[in-house]
KOLPA-500519 format. One line per field, with one value per atom (N, C-alpha, C, O): residue in one letter; residue number from 1; x, z, y; atom name. Coordinates in nm, 3 decimals. Layout:
N
code: [A; ...]
pos: [NUM; ...]
east: [X; ...]
up: [Z; ...]
north: [Y; ...]
site: [CA; ...]
! end
This chain:
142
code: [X; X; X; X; X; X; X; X; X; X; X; X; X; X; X; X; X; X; X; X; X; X; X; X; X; X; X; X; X; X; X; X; X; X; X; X; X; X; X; X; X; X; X; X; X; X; X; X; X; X; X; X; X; X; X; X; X; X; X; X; X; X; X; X; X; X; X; X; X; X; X; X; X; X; X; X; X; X; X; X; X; X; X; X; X; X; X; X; X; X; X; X; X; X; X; X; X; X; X; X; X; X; X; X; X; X; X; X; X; X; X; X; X; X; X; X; X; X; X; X; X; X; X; X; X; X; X; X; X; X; X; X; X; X; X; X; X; X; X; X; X; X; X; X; X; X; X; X; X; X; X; X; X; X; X; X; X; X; X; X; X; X; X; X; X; X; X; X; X; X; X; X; X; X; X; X; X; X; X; X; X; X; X; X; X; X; X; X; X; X; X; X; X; X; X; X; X; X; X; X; X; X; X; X; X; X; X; X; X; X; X; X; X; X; X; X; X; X; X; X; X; X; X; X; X; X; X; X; X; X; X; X; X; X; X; X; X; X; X; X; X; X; X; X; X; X; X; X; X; X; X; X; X; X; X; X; X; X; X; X; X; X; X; X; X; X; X; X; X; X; X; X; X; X; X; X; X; X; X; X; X; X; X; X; X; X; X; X; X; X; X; X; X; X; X; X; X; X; X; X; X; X; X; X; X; X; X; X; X; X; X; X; X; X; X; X; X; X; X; X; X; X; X; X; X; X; X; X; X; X; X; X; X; X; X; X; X; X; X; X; X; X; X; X; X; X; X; X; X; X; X; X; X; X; X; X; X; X; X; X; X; X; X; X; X; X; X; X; X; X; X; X; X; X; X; X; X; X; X; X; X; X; X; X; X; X; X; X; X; X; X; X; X; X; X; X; X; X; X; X; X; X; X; X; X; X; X; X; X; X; X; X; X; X; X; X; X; X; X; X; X; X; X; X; X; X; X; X; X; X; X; X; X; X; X; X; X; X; X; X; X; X; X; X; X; X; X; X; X; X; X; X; X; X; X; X; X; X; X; X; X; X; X; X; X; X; X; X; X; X; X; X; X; X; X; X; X; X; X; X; X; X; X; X; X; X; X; X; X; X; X; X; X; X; X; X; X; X; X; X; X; X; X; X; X; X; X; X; X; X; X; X; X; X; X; X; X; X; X; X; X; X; X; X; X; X; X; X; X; X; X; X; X; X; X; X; X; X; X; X; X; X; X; X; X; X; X; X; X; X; X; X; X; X; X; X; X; X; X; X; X; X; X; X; X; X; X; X]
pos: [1; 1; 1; 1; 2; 2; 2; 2; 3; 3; 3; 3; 4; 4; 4; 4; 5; 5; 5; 5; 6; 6; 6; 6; 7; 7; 7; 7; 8; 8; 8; 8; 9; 9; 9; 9; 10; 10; 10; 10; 11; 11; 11; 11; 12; 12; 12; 12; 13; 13; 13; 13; 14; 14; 14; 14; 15; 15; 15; 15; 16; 16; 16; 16; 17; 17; 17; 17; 18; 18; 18; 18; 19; 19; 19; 19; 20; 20; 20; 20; 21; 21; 21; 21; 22; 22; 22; 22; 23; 23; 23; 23; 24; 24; 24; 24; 25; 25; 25; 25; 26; 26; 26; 26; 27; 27; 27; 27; 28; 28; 28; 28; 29; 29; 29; 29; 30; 30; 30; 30; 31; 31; 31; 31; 32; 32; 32; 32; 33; 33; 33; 33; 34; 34; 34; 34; 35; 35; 35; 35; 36; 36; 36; 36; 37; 37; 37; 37; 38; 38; 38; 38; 39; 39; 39; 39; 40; 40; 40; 40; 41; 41; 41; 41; 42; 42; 42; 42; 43; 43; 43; 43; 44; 44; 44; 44; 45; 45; 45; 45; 46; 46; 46; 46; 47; 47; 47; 47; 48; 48; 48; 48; 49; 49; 49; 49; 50; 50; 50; 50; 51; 51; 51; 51; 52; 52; 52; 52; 53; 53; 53; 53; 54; 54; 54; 54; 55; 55; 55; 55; 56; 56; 56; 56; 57; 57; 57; 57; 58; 58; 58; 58; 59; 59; 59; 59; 60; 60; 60; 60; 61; 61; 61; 61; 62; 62; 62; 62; 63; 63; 63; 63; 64; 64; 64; 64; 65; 65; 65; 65; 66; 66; 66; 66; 67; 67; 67; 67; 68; 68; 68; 68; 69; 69; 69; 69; 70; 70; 70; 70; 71; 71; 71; 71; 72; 72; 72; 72; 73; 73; 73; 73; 74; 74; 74; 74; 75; 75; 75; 75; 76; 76; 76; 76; 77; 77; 77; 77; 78; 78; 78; 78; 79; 79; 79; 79; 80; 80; 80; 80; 81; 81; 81; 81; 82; 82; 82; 82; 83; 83; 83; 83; 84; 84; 84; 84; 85; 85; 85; 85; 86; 86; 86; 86; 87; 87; 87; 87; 88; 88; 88; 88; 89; 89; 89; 89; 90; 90; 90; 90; 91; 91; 91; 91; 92; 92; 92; 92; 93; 93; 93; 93; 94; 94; 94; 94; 95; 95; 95; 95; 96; 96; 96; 96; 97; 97; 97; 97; 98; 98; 98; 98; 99; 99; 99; 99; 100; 100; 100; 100; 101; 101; 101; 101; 102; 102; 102; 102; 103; 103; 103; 103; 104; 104; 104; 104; 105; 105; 105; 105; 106; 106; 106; 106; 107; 107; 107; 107; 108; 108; 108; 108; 109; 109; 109; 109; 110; 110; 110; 110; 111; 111; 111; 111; 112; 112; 112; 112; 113; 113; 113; 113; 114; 114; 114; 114; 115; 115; 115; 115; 116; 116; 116; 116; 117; 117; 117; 117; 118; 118; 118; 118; 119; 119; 119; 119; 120; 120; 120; 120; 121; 121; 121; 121; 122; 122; 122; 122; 123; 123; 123; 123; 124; 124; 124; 124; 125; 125; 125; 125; 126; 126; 126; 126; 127; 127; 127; 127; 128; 128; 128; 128; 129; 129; 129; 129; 130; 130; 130; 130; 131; 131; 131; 131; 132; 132; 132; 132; 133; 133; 133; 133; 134; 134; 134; 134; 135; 135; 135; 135; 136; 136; 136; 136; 137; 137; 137; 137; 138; 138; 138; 138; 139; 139; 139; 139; 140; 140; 140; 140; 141; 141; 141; 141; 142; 142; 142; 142]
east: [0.067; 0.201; 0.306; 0.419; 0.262; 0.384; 0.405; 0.517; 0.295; 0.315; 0.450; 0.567; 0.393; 0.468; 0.634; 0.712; 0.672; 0.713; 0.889; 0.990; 0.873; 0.981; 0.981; 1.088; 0.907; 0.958; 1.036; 1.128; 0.998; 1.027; 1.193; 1.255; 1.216; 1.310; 1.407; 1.493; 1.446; 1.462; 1.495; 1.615; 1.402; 1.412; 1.499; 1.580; 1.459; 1.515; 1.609; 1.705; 1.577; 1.688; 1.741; 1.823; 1.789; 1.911; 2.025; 2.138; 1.975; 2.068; 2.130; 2.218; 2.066; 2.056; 1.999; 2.024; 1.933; 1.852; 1.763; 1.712; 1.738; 1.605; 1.658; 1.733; 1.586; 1.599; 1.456; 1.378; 1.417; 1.300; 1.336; 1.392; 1.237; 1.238; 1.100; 1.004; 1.103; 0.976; 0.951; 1.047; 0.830; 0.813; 0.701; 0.621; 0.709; 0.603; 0.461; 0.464; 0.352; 0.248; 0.140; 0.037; 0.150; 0.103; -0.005; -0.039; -0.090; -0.280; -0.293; -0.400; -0.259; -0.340; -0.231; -0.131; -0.274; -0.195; -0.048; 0.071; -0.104; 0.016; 0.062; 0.180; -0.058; 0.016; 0.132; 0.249; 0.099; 0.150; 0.303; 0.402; 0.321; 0.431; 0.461; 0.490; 0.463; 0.540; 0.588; 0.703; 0.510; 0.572; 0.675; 0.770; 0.666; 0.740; 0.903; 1.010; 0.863; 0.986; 1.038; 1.157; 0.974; 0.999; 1.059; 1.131; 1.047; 1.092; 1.244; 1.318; 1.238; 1.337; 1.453; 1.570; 1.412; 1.524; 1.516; 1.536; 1.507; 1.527; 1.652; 1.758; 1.619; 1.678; 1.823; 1.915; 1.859; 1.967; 2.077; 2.196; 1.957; 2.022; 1.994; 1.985; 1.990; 2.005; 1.868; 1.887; 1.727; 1.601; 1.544; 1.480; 1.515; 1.389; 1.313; 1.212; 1.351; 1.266; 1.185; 1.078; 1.261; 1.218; 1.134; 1.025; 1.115; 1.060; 0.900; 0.791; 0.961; 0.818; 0.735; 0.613; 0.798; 0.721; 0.659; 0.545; 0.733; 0.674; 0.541; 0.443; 0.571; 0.471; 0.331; 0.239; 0.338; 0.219; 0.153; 0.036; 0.249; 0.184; 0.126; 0.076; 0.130; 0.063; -0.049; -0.091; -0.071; -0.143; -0.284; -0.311; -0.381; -0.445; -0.410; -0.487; -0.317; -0.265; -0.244; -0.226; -0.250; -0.175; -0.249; -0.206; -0.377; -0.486; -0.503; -0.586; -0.430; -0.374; -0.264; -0.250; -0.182; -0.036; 0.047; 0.098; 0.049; 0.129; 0.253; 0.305; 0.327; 0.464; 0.491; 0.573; 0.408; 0.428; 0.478; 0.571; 0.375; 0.349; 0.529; 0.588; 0.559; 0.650; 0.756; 0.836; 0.764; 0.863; 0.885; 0.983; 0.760; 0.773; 0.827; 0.887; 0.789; 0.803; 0.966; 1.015; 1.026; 1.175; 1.259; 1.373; 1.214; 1.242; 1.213; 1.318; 1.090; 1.066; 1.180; 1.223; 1.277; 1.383; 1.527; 1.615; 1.548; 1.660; 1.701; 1.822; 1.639; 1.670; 1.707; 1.647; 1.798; 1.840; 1.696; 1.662; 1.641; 1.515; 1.525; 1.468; 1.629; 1.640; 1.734; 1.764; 1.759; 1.890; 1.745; 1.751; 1.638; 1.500; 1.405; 1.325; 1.425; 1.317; 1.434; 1.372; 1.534; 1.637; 1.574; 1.498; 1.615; 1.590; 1.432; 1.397; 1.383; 1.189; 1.203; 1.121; 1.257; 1.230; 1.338; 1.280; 1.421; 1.502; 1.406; 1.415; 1.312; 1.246; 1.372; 1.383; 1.436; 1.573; 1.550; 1.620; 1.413; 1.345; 1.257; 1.219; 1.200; 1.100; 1.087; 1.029; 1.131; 1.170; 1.224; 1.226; 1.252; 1.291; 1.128; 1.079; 1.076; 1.005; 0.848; 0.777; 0.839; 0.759; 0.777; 0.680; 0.930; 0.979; 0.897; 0.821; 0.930; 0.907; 0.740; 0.686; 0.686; 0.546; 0.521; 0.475; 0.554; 0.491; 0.566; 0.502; 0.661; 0.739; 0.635; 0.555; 0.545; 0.451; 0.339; 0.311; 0.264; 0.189; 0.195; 0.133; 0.311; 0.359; 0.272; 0.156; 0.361; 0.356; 0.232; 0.201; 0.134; -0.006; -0.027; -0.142; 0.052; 0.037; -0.109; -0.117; -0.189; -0.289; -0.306; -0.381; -0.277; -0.309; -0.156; -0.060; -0.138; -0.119; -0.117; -0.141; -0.096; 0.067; 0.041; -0.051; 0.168; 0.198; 0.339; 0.427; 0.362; 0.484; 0.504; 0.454; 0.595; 0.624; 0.769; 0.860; 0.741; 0.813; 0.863; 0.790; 0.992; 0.977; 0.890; 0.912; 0.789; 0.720; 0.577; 0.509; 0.570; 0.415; 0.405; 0.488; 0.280; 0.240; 0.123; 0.002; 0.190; 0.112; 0.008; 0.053; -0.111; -0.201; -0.259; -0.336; -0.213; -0.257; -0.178; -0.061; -0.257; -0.136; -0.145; -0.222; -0.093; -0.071; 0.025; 0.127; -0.038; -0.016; 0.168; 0.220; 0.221; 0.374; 0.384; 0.449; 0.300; 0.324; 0.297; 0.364; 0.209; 0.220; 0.299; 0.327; 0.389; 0.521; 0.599; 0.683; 0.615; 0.713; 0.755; 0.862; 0.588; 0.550; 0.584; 0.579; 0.611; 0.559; 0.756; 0.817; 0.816; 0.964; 1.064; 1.181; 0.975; 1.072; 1.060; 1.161; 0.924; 0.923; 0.985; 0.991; 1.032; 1.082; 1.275; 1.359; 1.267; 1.402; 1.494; 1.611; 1.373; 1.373; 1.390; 1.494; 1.330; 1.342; 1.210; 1.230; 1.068; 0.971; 0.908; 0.792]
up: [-5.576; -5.521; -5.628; -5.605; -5.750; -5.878; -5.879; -5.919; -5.830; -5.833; -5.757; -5.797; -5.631; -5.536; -5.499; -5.440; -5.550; -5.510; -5.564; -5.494; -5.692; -5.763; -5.689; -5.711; -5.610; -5.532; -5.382; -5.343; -5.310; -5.238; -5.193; -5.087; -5.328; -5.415; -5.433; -5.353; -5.475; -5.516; -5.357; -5.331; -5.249; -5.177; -5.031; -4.945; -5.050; -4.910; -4.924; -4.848; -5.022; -5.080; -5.158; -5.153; -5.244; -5.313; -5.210; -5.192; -5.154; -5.037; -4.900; -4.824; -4.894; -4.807; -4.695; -4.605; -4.667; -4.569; -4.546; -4.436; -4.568; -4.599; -4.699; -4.797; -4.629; -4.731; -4.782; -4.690; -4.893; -4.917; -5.002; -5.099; -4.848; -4.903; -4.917; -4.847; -5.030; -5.070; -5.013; -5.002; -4.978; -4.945; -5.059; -5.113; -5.083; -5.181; -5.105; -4.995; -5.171; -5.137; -5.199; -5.240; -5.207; -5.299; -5.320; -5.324; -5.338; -5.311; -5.467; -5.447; -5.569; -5.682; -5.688; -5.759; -5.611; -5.568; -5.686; -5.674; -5.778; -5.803; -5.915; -5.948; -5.978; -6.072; -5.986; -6.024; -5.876; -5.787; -5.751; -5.750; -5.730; -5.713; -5.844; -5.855; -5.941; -6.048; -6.082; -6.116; -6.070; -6.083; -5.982; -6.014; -5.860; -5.742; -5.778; -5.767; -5.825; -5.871; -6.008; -6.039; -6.061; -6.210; -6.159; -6.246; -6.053; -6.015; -5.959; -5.947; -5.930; -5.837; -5.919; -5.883; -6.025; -6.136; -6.221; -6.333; -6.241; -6.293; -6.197; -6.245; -6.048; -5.947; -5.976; -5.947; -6.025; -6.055; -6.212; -6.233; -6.273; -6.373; -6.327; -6.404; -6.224; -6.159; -6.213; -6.251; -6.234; -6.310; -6.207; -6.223; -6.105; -5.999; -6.018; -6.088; -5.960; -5.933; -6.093; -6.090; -6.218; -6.357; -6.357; -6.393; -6.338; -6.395; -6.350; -6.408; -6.184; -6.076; -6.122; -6.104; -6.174; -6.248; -6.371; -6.404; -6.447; -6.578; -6.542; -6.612; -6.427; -6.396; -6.400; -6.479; -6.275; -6.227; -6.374; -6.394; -6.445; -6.539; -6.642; -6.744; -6.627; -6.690; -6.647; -6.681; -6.545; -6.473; -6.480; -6.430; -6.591; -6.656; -6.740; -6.746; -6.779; -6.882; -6.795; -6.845; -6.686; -6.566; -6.575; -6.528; -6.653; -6.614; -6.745; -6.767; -6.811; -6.954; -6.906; -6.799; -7.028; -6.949; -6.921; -6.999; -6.775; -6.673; -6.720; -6.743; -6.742; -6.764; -6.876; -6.884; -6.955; -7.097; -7.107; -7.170; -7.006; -6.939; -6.841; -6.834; -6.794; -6.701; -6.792; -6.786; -6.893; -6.992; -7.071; -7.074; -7.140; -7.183; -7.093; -7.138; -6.976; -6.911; -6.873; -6.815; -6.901; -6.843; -6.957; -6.935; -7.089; -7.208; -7.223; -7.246; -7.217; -7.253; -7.164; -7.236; -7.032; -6.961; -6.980; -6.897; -7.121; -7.176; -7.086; -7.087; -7.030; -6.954; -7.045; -7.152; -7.031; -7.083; -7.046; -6.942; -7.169; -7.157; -7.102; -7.010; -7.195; -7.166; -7.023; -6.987; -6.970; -6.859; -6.719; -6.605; -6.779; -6.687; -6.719; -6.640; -6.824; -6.842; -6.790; -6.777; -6.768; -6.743; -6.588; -6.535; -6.517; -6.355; -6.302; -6.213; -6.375; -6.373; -6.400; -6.328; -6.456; -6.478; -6.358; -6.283; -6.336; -6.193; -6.095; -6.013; -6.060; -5.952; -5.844; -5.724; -5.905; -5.815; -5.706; -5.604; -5.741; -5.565; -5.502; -5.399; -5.581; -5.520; -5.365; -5.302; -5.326; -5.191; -5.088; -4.969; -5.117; -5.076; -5.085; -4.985; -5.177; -5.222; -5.106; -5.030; -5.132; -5.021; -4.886; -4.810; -4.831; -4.706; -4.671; -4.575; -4.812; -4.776; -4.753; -4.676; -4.802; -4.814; -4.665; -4.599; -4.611; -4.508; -4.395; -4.301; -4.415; -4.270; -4.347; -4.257; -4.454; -4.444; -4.360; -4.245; -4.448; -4.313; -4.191; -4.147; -4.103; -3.983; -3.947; -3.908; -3.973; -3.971; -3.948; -3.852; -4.026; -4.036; -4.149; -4.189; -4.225; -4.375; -4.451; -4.491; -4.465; -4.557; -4.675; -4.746; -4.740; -4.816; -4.867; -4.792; -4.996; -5.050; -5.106; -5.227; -5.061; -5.043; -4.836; -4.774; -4.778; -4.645; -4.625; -4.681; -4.530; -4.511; -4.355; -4.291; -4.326; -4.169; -4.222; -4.303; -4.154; -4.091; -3.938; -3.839; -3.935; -3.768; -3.683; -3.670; -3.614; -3.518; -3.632; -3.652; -3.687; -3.778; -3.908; -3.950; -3.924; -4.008; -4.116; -4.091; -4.250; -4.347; -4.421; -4.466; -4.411; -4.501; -4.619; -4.615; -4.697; -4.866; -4.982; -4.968; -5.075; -5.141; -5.044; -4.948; -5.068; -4.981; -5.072; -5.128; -5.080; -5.083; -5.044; -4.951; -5.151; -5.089; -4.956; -4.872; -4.918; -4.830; -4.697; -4.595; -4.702; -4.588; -4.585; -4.474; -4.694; -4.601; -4.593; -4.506; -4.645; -4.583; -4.461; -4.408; -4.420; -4.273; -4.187; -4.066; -4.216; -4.115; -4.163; -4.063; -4.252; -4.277; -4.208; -4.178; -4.188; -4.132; -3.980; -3.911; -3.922; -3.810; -3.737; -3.617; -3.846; -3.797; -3.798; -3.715; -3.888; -3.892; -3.799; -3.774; -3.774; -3.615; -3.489; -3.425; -3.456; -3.378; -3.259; -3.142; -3.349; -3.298; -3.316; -3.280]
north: [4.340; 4.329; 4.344; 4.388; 4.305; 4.298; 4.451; 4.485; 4.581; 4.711; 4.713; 4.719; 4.706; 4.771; 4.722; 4.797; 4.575; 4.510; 4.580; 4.587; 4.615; 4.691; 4.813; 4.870; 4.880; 5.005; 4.964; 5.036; 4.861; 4.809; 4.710; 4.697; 4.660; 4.631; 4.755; 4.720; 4.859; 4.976; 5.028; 5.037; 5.062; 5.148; 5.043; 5.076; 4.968; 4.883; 4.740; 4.725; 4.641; 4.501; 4.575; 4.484; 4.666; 4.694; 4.765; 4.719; 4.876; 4.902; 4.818; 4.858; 4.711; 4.595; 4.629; 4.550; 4.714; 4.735; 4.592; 4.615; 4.520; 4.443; 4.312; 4.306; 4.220; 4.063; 4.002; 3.975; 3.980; 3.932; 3.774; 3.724; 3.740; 3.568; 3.527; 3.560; 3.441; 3.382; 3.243; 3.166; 3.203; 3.075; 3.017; 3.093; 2.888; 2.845; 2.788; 2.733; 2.807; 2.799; 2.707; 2.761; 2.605; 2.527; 2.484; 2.365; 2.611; 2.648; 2.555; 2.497; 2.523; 2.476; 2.339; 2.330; 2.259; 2.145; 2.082; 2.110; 2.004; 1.973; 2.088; 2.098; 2.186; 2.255; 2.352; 2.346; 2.435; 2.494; 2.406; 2.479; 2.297; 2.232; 2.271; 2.390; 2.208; 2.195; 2.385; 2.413; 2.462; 2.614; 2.639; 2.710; 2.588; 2.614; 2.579; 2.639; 2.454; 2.357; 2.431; 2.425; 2.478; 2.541; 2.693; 2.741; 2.769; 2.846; 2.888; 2.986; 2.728; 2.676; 2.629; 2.638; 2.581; 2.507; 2.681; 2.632; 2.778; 2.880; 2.940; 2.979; 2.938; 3.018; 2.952; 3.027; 2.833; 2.722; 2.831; 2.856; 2.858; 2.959; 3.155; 3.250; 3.152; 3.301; 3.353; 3.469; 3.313; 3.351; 3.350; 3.454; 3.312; 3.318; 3.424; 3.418; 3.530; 3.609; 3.677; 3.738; 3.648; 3.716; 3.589; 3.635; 3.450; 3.347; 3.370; 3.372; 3.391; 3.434; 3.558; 3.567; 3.638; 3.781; 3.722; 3.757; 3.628; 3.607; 3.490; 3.469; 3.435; 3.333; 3.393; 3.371; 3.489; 3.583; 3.676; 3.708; 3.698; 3.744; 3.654; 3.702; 3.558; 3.445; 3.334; 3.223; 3.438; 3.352; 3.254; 3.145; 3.373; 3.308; 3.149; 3.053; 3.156; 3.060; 2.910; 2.799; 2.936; 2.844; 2.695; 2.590; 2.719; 2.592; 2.516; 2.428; 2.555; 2.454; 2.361; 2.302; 2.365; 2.252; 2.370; 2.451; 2.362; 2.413; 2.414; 2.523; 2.291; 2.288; 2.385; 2.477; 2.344; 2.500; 2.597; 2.647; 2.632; 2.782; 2.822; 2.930; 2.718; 2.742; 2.750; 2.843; 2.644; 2.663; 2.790; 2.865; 2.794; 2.969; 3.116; 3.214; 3.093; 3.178; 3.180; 3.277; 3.090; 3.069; 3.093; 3.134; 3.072; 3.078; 3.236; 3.296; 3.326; 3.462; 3.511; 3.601; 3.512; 3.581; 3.532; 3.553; 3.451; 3.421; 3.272; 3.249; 3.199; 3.079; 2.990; 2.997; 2.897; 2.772; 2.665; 2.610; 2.668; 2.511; 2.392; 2.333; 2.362; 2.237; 2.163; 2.050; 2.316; 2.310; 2.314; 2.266; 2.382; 2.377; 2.253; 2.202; 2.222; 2.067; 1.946; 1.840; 1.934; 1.812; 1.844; 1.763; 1.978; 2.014; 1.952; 1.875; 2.007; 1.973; 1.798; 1.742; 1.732; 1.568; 1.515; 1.437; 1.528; 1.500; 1.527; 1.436; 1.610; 1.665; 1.722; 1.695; 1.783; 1.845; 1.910; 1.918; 1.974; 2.066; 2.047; 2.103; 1.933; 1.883; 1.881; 1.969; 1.804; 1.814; 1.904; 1.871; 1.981; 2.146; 2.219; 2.272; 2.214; 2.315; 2.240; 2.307; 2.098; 2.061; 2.067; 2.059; 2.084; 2.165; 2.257; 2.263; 2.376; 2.527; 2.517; 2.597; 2.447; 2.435; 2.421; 2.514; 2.300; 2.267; 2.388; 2.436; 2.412; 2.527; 2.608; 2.582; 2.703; 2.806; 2.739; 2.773; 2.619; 2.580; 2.628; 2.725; 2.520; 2.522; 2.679; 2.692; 2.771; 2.954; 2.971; 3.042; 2.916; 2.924; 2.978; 2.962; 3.045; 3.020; 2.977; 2.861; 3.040; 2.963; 3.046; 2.980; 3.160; 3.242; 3.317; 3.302; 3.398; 3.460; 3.601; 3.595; 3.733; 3.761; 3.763; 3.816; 3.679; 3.755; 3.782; 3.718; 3.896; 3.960; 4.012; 4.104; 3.913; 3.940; 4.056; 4.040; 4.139; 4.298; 4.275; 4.290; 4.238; 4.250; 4.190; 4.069; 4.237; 4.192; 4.168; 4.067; 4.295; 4.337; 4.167; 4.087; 4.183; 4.107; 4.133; 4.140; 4.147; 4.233; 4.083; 3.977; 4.119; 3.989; 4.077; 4.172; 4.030; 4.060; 4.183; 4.220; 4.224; 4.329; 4.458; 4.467; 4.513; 4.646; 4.737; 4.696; 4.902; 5.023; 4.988; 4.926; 5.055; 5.095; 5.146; 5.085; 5.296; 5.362; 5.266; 5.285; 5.175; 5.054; 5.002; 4.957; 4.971; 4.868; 4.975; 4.953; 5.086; 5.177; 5.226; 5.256; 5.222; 5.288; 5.157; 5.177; 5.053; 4.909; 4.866; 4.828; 4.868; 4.877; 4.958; 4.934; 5.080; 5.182; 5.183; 5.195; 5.168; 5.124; 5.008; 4.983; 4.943; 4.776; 4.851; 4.887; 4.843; 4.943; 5.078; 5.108; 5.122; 5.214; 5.115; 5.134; 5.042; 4.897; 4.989; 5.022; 5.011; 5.068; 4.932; 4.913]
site: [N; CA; C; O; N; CA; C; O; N; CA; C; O; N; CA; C; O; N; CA; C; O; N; CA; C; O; N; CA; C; O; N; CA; C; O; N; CA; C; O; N; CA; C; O; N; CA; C; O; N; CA; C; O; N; CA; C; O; N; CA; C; O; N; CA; C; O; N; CA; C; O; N; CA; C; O; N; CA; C; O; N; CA; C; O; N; CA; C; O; N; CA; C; O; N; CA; C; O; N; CA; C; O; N; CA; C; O; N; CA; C; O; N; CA; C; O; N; CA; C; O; N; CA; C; O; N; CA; C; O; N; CA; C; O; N; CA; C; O; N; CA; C; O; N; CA; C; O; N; CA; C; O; N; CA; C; O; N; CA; C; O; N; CA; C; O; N; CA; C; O; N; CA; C; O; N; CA; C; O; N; CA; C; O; N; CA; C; O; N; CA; C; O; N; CA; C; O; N; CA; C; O; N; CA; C; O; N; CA; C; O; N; CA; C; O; N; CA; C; O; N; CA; C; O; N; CA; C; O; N; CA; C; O; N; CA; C; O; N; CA; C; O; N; CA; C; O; N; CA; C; O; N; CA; C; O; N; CA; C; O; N; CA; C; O; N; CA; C; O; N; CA; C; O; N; CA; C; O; N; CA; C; O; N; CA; C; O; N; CA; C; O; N; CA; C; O; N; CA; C; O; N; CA; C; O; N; CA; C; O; N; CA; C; O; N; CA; C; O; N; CA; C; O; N; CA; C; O; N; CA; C; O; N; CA; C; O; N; CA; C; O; N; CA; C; O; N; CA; C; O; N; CA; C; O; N; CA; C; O; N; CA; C; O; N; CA; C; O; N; CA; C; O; N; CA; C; O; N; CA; C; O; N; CA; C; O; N; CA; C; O; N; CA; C; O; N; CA; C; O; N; CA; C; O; N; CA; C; O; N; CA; C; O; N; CA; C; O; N; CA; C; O; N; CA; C; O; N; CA; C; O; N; CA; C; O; N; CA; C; O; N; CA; C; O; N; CA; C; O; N; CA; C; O; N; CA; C; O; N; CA; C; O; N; CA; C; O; N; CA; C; O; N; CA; C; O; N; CA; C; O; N; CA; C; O; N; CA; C; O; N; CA; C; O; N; CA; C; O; N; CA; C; O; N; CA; C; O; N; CA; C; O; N; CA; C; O; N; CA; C; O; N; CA; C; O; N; CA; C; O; N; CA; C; O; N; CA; C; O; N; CA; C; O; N; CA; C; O; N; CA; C; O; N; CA; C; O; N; CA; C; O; N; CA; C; O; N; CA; C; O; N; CA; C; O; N; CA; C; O; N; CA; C; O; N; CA; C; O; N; CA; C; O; N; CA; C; O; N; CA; C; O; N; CA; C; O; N; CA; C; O; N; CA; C; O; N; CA; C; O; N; CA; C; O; N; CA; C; O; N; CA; C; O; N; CA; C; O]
! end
């Protein structure tokens, strides 16, 4: 998905055709919170979505100290640290971010990547030319 996701980006949310919202998923229990929340106190300094790229690309690293990892990663996209470790010890999203958790539940949510299109519902990474075809059709109002 980190492929496709910058063409997608590019061809449909920069022109505003299209809104992409993320929900958190909190499959590796509390480390998963604490990234969610670490995502979330980035999104506070306009980083979300660079923090979330730097996350995934770190993903290996994730099963050491987490917070580290989250720190570095907010730190490698020019983030204020300590403006993200004050956010992370408040638990400022905590509660938001366990919202978003449970409304994916709710959804039925159990897995990682999904993408409701309109009516269609995409489960897992997928080929550009699939959400193109399943975007443009939603967009046609097919």
């Amino acid at each position: 998905m980190l492929d496709t996701e910058p063409q997608i980006v590019e061809a449909y949310i920069k022109p505003g055709k299209l809104r992409l919202i993320y929900r958190h998923l909190l499959q590796l229990g509390e480390r998963s919170e604490l990234l969610a929340e670490a995502s979330e106190c980035a999104a506070d300094q306009g980083g979300f979505w660079e923090v979330r790229r730097e996350l995934y690309a770190r993903i290996n690293e994730l099963y050491g100290d987490t917070r580290a990892v989250a720190g570095a990663a907010a730190a490698s996209v020019g983030l204020d640290q300590a403006a993200l470790d004050a956010c992370l010890d408040a638990a400022t999203h905590r509660e938001a971010v366990r919202a978003d958790y449970a409304a994916a539940t709710a959804a039925g949510i159990r897995s990682r990547p999904v993408f409701t299109i309109g009516d269609e519902t995409l489960i897992g990474a997928q080929r550009f030319s699939t959400f193109q075809q399943t975007i443009d059709a939603a967009l046609a109002g097919n």
